[in-house]
C-alpha positions in Angstrom: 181.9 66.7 382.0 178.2 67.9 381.8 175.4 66.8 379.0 172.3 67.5 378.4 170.0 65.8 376.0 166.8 67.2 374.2 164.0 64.7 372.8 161.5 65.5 369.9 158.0 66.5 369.8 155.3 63.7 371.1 153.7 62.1 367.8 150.4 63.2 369.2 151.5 66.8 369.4 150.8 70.2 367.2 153.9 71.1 366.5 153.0 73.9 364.4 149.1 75.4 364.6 147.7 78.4 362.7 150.6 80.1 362.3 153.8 79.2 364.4 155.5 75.8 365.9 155.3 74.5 369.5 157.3 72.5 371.0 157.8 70.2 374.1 161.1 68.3 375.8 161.3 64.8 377.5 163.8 62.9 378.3 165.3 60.9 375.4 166.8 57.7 373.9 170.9 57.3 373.0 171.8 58.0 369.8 171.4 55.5 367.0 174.6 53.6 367.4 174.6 53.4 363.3 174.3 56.8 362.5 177.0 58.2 360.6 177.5 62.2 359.8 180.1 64.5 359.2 181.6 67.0 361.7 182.1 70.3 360.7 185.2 72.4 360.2 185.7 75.2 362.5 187.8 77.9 363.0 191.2 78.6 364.2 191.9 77.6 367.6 193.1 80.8 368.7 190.8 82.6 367.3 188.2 81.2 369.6 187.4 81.6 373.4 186.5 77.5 373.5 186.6 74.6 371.4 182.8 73.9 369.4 182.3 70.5 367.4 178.9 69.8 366.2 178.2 66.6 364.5 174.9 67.3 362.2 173.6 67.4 358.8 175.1 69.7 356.8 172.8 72.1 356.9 172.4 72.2 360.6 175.5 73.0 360.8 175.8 76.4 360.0 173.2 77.5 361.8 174.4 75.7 364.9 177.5 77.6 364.9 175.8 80.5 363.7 173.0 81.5 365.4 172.8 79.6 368.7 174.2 82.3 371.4 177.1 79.8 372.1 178.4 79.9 368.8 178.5 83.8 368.5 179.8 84.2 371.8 182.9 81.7 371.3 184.2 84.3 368.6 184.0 87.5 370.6 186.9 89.6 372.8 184.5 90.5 375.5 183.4 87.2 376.0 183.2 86.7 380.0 183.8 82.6 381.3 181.0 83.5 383.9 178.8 83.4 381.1 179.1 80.0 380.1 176.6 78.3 382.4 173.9 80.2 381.1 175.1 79.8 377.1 175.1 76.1 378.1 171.6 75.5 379.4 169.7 77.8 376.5 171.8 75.7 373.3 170.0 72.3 373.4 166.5 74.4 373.0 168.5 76.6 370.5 169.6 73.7 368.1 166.4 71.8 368.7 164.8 74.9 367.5 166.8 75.1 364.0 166.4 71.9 363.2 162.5 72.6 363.5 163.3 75.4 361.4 164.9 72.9 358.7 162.0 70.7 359.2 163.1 67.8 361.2 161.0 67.5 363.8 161.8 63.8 365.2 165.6 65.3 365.7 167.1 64.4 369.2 169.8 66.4 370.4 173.0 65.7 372.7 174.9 68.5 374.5 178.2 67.7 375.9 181.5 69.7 377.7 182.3 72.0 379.6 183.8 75.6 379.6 187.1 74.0 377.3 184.9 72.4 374.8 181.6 71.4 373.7 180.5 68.5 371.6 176.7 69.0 369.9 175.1 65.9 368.6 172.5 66.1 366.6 170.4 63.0 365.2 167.8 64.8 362.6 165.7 61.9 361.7 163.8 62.6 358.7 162.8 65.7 357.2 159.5 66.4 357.5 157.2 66.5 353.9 153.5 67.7 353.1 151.1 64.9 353.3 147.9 67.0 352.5 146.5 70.3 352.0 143.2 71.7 352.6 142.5 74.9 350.6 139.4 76.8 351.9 138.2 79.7 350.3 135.4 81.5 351.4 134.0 84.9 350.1 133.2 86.9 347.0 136.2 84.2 345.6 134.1 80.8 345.9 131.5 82.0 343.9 133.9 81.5 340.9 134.8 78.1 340.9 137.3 78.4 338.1 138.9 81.6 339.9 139.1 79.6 343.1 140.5 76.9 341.2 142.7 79.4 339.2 144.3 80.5 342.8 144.6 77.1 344.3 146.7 76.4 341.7 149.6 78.8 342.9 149.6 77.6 346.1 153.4 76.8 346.4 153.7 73.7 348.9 152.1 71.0 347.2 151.8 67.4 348.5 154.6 65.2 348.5 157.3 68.9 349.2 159.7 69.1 352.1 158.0 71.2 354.9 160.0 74.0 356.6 158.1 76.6 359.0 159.7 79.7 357.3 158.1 78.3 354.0 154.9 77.6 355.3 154.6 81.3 356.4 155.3 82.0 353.1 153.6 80.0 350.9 150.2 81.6 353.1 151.5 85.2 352.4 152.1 84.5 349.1 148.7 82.9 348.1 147.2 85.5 350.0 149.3 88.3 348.2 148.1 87.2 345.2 144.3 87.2 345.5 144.6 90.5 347.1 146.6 91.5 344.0 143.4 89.7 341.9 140.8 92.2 343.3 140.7 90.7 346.5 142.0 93.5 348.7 139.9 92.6 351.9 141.1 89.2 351.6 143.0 87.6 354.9 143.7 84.3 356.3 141.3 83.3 358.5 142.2 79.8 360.1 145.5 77.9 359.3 147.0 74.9 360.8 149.8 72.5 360.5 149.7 69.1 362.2 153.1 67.8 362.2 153.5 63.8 363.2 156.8 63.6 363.5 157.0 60.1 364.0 155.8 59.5 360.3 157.3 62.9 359.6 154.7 64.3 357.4 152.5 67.5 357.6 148.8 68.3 356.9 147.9 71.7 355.9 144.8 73.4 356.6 144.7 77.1 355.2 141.1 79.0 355.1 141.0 82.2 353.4 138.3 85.2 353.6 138.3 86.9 350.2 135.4 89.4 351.1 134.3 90.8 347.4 135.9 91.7 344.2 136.8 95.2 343.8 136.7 97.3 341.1 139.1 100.4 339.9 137.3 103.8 341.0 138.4 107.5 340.3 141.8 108.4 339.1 143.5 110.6 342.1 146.7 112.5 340.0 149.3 114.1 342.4 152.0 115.8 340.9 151.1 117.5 337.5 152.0 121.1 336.8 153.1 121.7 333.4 151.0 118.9 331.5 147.3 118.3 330.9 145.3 116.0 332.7 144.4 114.0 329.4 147.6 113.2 329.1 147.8 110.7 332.0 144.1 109.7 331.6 145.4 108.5 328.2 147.9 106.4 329.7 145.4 104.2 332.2 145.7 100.4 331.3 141.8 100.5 333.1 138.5 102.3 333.3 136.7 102.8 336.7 134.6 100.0 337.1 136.8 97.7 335.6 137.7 94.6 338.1 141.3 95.4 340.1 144.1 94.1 339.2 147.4 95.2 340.0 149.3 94.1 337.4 147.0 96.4 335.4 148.4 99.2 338.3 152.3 98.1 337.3 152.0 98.8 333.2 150.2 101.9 333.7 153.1 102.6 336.2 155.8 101.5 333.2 153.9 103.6 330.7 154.3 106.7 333.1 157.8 105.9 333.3 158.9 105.4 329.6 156.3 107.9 328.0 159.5 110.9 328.6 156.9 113.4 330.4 158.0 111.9 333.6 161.2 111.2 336.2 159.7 109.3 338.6 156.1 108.0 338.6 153.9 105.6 341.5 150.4 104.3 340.7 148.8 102.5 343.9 145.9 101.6 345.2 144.2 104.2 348.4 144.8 101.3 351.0 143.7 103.7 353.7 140.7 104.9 351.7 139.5 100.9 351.6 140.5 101.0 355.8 138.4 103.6 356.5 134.8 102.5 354.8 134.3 98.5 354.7 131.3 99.7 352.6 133.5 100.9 349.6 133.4 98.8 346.4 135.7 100.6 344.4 138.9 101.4 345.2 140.9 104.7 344.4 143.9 104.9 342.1 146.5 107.5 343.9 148.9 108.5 340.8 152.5 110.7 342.5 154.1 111.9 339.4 157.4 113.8 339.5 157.5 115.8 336.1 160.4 116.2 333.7 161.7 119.9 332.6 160.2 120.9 329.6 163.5 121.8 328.0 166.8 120.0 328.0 169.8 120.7 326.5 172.3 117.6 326.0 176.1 117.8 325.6 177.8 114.6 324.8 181.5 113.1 324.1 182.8 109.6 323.2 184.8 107.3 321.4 184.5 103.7 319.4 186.7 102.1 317.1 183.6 102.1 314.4 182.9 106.0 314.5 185.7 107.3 315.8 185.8 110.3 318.3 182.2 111.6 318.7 180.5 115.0 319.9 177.1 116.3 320.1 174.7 118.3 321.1 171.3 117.9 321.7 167.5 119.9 322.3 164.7 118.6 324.0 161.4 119.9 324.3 158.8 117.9 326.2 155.8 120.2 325.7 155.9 122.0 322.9 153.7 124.9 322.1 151.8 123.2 325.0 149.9 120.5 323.0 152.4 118.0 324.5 154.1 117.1 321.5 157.9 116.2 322.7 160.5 117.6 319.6 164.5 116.6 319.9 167.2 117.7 317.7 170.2 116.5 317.4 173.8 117.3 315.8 176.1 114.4 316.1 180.1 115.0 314.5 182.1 111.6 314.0 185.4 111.0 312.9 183.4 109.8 309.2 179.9 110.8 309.7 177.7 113.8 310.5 174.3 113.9 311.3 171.9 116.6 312.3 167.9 115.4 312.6 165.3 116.6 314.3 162.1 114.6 315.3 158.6 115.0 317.5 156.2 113.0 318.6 152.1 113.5 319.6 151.3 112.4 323.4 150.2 109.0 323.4 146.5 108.5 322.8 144.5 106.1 325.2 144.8 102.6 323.3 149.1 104.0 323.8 149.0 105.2 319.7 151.0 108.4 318.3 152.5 110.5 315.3 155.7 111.1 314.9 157.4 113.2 312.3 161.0 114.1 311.1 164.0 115.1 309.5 167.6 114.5 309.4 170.5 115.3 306.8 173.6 112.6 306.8 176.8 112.3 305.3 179.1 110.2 305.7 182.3 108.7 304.3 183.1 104.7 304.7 184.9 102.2 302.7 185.4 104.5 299.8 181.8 106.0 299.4 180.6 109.4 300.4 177.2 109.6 300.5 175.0 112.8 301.6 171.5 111.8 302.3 168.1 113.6 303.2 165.5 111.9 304.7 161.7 113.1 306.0 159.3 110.9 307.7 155.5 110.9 308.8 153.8 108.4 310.3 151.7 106.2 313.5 152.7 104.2 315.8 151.8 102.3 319.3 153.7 102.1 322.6 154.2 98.9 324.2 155.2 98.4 327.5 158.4 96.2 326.0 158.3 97.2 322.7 157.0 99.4 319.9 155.9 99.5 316.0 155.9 102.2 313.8 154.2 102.3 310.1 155.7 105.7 308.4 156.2 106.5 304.8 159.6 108.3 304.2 161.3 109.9 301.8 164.8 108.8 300.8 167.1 111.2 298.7 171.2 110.7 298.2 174.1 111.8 296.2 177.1 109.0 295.9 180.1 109.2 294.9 182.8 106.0 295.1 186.6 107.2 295.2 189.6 104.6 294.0 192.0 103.7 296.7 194.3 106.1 294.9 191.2 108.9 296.1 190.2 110.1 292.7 186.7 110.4 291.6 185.4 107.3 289.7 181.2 107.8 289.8 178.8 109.8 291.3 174.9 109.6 290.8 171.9 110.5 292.7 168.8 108.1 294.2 165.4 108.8 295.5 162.9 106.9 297.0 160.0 107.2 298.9 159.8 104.1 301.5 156.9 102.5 303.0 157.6 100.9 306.1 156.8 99.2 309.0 159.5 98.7 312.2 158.5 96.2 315.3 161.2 96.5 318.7 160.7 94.1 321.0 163.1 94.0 324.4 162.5 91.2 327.3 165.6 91.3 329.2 165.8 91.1 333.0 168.2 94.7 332.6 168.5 97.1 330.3 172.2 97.9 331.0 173.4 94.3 332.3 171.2 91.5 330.8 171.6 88.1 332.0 168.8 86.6 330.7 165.8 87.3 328.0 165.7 88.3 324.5 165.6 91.3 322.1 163.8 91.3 319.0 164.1 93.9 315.8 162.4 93.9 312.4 161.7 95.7 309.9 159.1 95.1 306.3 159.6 97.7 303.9 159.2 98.8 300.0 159.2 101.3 297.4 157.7 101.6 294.2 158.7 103.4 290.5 155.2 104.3 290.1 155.2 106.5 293.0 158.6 108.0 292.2 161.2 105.6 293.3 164.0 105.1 291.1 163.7 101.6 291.6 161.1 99.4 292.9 162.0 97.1 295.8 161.3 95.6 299.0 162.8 94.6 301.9 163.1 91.9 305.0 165.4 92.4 308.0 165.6 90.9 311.5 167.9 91.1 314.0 167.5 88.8 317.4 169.8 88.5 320.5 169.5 86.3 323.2 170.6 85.9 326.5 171.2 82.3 328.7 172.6 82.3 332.3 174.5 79.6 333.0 173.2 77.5 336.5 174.5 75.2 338.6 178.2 74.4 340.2 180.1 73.6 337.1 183.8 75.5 335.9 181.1 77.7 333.6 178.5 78.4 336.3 177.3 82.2 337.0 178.3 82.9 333.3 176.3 84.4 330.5 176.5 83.1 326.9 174.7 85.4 324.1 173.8 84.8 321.1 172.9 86.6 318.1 171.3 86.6 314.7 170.8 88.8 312.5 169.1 88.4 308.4 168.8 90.8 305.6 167.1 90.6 302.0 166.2 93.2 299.3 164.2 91.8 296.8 165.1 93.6 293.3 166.2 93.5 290.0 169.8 95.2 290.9 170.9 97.1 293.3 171.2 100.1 291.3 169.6 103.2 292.2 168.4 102.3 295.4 169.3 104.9 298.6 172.2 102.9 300.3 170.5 102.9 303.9 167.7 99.9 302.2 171.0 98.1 301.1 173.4 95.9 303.6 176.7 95.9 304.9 178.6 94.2 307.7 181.4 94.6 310.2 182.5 96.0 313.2 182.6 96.2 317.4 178.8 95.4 316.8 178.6 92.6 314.2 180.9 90.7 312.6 184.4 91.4 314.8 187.8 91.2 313.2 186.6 93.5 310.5 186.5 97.1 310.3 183.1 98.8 310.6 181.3 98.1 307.3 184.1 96.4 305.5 182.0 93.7 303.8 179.7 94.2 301.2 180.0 94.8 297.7 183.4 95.9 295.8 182.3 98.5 293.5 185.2 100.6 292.1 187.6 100.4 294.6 184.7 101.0 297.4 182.6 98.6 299.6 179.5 98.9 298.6 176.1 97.6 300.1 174.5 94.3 298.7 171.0 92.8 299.0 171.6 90.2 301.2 173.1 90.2 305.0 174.1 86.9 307.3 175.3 87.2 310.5 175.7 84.8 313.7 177.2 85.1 316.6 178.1 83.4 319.9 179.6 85.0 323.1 180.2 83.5 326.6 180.6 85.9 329.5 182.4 85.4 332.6 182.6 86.8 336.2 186.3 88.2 337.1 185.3 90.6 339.9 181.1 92.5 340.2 182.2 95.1 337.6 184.3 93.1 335.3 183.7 89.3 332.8 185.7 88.1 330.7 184.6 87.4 327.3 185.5 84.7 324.4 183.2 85.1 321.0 183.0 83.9 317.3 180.9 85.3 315.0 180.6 84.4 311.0 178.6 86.6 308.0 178.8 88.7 305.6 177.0 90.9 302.8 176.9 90.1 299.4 174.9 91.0 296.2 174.5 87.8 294.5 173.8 84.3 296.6 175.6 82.6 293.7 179.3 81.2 295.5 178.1 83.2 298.9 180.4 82.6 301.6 180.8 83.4 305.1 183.8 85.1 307.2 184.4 84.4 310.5 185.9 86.6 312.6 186.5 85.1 316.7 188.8 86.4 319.8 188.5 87.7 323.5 187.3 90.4 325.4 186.5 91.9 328.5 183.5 94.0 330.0 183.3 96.4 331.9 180.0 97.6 334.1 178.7 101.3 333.2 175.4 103.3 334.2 175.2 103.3 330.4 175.8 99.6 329.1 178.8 97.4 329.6 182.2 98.7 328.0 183.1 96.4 325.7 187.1 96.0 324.9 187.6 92.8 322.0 190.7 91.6 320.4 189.5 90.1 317.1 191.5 87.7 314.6 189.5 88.0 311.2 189.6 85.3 308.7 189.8 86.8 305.6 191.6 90.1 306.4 193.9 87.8 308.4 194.9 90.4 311.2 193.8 91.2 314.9 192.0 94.0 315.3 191.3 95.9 318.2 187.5 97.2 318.8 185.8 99.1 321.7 181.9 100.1 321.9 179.6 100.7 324.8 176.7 98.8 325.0 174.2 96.3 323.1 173.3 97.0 319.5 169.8 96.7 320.5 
């Protein structure tokens, strides 16, 4: 039987200097006669070309069998016996290797076998940990000692962390990374070291960094635009040239580009090659590749939920209209109980990301017993956000009710107008707009109306709605799942709620609030109708789980309800199951709902987040 044995690195040695590992061999000691580790499984016995047990730490173990030539090769049809000689000499280096890679570097390794079977020993010692680190840096940077201290800070292998090679390398790319990001384009690691003693396994760090000066933005270079004005995109810069760089400021212009609707595809960058060429050069050029949208769309689009019904319609988009830039859309949407034609545009966004926007849209609909056909035109301002936005319009509200008996015969009919100030914040920090995981969505609204200035009735209004999103961690029977939660509050303060336009007043039910119910079921009974109320409650709590990539499984309970008076208020709940289903568009969402107080399961389907 043949061994070989492998010894660690001398305690005086480097064993890893500005930026890689050495290493040495010498003969070495037994194992420790007390040392106690698990072997590792292994695969079939005929699947194999000879036998391979390594006895290591865990997680040696898979790379052992991994990535060491002698482990591959055992798997493998055209594995050749003549090879085995030459598989056997490399592996001791091999293993000693990884386990550098996993930080021990007082690991002494034992080879055993022969072309039937081979034994791998491996006695790890003790991992390897950080035992000091010396930031230098030199430059434009020093001159700033809070800046300098600023980027110390991130540097990600503190004293007192485990020390692996492969994070080493990047924990120095990273700090570097990010000063470069700061302005610091000319930065680069000038000196590094790492003295390993891996008799005390511990590591000192020496990194010195050459930040050359802080550059500032220069001229805007625009690639890309045919159809829109220059302004447009000069409106959109998150920087002026001379400002300091930063490229975070580079990645919200980019976002802007992207969500402004001018644009399919946009890139904002830096001219690298430009800063290359002269080491002169102070300010760095801004290269901008935009891929512009057609100025005219036409939509066509089909569906179905159990709240609406079947659903058509058909939509126009103009990006640039009369060629001021102004984007218009219009809109006819047919459900089974509501139709709704508006039409809308909107100015180009400004340079601090402010616009007007303007519309109209004519609505009726039939739910619960009331028919209602409504009119509505809005003006107002309002300001882009990279994850939001907030508008402040005044609008003007006009409707003609009527409630119908379950029998169907006309009961009441009257008329409302209002004319709405209002004010609408969005605000969406999820880690997908599609599939979230984790983040939150925000939505509020602060509105009113007064008799003075021709209201029917004076009011005003509060509502918020908030969703949340947790991932679940770790290895338990929940783990990789998603629980949501959401919340959601409503208040109008006035005398009644007569004469008040119906949209200011709440309801609740549905795929995408209170489940068990159907859509807009609870409110206020008003002649054989469900009316809206003044006040809306509503909580909810999902957990999502992983069946296959496309597909969770859902369980949910949610509680609420809409109500005029607060006197005897009480809740519904309405709880069941579900399943999801991965779209382009937004999960498909199929529930099975058991409501409380309508004491039935009902059946709801909806494609993605009421955001």
């Amino acid at each position: 039987m043949a061994g070989v044995w492998i010894a660690p690195l001398a305690a005086s040695e480097v064993a890893a200097g500005p930026d890689a590992a050495s290493t040495s061999a010498s003969v070495a000691q037994p194992l420790s006669p007390n040392l106690q580790l698990k072997p590792s499984g292994d695969v079939e016995p005929d699947a194999q070309r000879y036998r391979l047990e390594i006895v290591a730490p865990e997680d040696l173990q898979a790379p052992i069998r991994e990535r060491t030539l002698l482990g591959r090769w055992r798997l493998r049809a055209d594995y050749d016996p003549d090879q085995f000689d030459s598989l056997f000499a490399r592996l001791p280096d091999e293993v000693l290797g990884l386990a550098r890679q996993q930080g021990y570097f007082a690991a002494r390794v034992r080879v055993t076998g022969d072309a039937a079977a081979v034994r791998i020993e491996v006695d790890a010692g003790e991992r390897a940990t950080v035992r000091a680190v010396r930031l230098e840096l030199r430059g434009g940077l020093s001159a700033d000692p809070s800046l300098a201290a600023s980027w110390q800070s991130r540097w990600m292998l503190p004293a007192g962390a485990p020390f692996f090679p492969e994070r080493w390398e990047q924990a120095k790319r990273s700090l570097l990374e990010a000063i470069q990001s700061g302005g610091f384009l000319r930065a680069r690691v000038a000196d590094s070291e790492a003295l390993i003693d891996p008799q005390s396994a511990t590591a000192d760090l020496h990194v010195v960094i050459e930040s050359g000066v802080r550059m500032t933005f220069g001229v805007l270079r625009i690639g890309g635009l045919e159809r829109y004005d220059r302004q447009l995109v000069e409106n959109l810069r998150t920087f002026r040239e001379g400002d300091p760089y930063s490229f975070e400021a580079l990645v919200r212009m980019q976002s802007r580009l992207t969500a402004v609707g001018y644009f399919s595809s946009a890139t904002v960058a830096p001219d690298l090659e430009a800063v290359a060429r002269d080491p002169a050069l102070s300010e760095v050029p801004v290269l901008v590749e935009l891929r512009e949208m057609q100025s005219r769309r036409v939509a066509l689009g089909a569906g179905f939920s159990t709240d609406h019904g079947p659903r058509a319609q058909i939509g126009l988009d103009h990006r640039n209209l009369f060629g001021t830039g102004w984007q218009a859309e219009s809109v006819l949407v047919v459900e089974g109980a509501r139709q709704r034609l508006f039409a809308n545009a909107r100015s180009p966004l400004s340079a601090d990301a402010r616009y007007l926007g303007v519309g109209s849209s004519l609505d009726r609909q039939d739910i619960t017993g009331e028919r209602v056909l409504r009119t509505s035109t809005y003006g107002g301002i309002g300001q882009r956000r990279v994850d939001g936005d907030g508008f402040l319009a005044l609008t003007h509200q006009s409707e003609n009710r009527r409630l119908e008996a379950a029998a169907g015969s006309q009961v009441e009919r009257d008329s409302r107008v209002a004319l709405v100030l209002g004010y609408t914040y969005t605000l969406n920090r999820v880690d997908s707009p599609t599939e979230p995981q984790r983040g939150y969505t925000l939505s509020g609204q602060l509105s009113g109306a007064s008799q003075s200035l021709g209201s029917d009735r004076s009011f005003g209004r509060a509502y918020a709605r908030a969703r949340r999103f947790w991932p679940v961690g770790g290895d338990g029977l929940f783990a990789g799942g998603t629980v949501v939660g959401l919340a959601e509050l409503g208040v109008v303060a006035a005398g009644s709620r007569e004469d008040i336009p119906s949209e200011n007043l709440f309801r609740t039910g549905g795929a995408q609030s209170l489940r068990g119910y159907r859509y807009q079921s609870l409110g206020v009974p008003e002649a054989g109708a469900i009316t809206g109320g003044r006040y809306l409650v509503l909580g909810s709590l999902e957990y999502q789980h992983p069946v296959t990539p496309v597909v969770k499984a859902a369980v949910f309970y949610d509680r609420g309800n809409a109500t005029d008076s607060l006197a005897g208020f009480s809740t519904y709940a309405g709880y069941g199951a579900g399943a999801r289903w991965k779209t382009p568009i937004g999960p498909l969402m199929v529930d099975l709902a058991w409501g409380e107080d309508s004491r039935r399961p009902r059946l709801h389907l909806a494609v993605g987040y009421g955001f």
